[in-house]
C-alpha positions in Angstrom: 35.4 -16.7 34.1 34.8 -12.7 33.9 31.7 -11.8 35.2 31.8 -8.0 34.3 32.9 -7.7 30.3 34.1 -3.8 28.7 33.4 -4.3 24.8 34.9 -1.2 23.0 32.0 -0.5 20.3 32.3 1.9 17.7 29.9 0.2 14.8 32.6 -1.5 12.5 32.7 -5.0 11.6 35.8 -5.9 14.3 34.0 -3.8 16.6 30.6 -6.5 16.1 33.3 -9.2 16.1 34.7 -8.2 19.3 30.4 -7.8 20.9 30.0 -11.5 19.2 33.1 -12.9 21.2 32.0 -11.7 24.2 28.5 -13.3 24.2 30.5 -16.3 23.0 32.7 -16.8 25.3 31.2 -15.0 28.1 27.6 -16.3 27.8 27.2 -15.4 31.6 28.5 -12.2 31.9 27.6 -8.6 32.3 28.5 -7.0 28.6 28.7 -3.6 28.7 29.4 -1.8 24.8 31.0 1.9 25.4 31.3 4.0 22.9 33.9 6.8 22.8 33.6 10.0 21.0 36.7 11.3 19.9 37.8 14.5 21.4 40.5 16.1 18.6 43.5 16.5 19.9 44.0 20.2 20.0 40.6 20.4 22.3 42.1 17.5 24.9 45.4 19.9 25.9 43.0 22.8 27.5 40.9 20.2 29.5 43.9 18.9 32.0 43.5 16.8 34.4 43.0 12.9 35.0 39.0 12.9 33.9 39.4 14.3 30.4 35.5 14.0 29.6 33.5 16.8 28.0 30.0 17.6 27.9 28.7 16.0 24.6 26.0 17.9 22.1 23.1 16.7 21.7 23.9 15.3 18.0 26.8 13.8 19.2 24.4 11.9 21.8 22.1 11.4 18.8 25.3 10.1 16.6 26.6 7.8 19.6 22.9 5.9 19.8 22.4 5.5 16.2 26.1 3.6 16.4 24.9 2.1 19.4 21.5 0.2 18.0 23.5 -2.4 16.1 24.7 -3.6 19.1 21.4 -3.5 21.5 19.7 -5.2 18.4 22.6 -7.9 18.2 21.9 -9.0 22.2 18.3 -8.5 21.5 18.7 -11.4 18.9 20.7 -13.6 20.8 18.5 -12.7 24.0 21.3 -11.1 26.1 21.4 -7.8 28.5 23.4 -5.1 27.2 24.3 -1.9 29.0 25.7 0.4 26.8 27.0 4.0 27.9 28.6 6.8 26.0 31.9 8.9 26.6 34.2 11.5 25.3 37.7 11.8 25.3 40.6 10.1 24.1 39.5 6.6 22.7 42.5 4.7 24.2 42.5 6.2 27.7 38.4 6.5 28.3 37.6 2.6 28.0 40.8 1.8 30.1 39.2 4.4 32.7 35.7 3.1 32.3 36.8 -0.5 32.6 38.6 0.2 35.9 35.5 2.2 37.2 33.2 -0.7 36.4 35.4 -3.5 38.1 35.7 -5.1 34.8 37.7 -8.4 34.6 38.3 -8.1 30.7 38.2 -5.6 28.1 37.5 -6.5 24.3 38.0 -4.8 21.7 38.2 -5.1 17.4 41.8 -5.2 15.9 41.1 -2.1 13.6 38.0 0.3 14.7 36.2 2.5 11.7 38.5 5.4 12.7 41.6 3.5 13.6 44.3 3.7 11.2 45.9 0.4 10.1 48.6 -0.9 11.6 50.5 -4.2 10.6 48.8 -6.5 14.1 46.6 -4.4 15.6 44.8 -0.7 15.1 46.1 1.9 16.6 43.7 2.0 19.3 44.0 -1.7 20.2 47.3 -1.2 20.6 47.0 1.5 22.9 44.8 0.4 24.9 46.7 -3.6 25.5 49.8 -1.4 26.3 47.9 0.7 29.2 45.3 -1.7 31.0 46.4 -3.1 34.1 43.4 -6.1 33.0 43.6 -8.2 30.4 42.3 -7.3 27.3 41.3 -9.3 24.4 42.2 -8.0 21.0 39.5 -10.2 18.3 40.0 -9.5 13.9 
């Protein structure tokens, strides 16, 4: 049993999918929901280094929550804590990191996120992220 669940939020219906499993499955656990805005590439190669995390504006703060409620009103209706945080970065490489930070026994995450582009299995940010984590990670349609 995972006591300490990484759910990979980003407001699309996998995304809600992947939240829903979680309380499933998990109906004990600590469910955290991060939410990842997406540095462009070109920004990413001046910031080197192993934290690649960037200040965020306040209307990217006030865009994050706003993709954020759906999931605090989801555990609100099925009477469950949720922690959700915010981060910037590469998608792929920032919940790995934040899973690892958090002692996190499991990471889950939607098959195809709203910015993900399709792939024939999985999006390309699920598949990303199963390659890279060192903890399992639960892929859900």
């Amino acid at each position: 049993m995972s006591d300490r669940i990484l759910v990979a939020y980003d407001g699309s219906r996998p995304a809600k999918n992947a939240l829903e499993f979680a309380f499933d499955e998990f109906p004990d656990a600590d469910v955290t929901a991060l939410y990842v805005v997406e540095i462009p590439e070109g920004y990413l190669g001046v910031i080197d280094g192993p934290d690649i995390s960037v200040p965020l504006t306040g209307k990217a703060r006030e865009h994050a929550d706003s993709v954020l409620e759906p999931a605090r009103a989801l555990a609100a209706e099925r009477d469950r804590d949720l922690e959700t945080e915010v981060d910037s970065g590469k998608p792929d490489h920032r919940i790995v990191e934040r899973a690892l930070e958090a002692d996190c026994e499991l990471i889950v995450l939607g098959s195809h996120g709203r910015q993900a582009i399709s792939r024939i299995v999985l999006g390309s940010v699920a598949e990303r992220v199963v390659r890279r984590s060192p903890i399992p990670v639960a892929v859900v349609p």
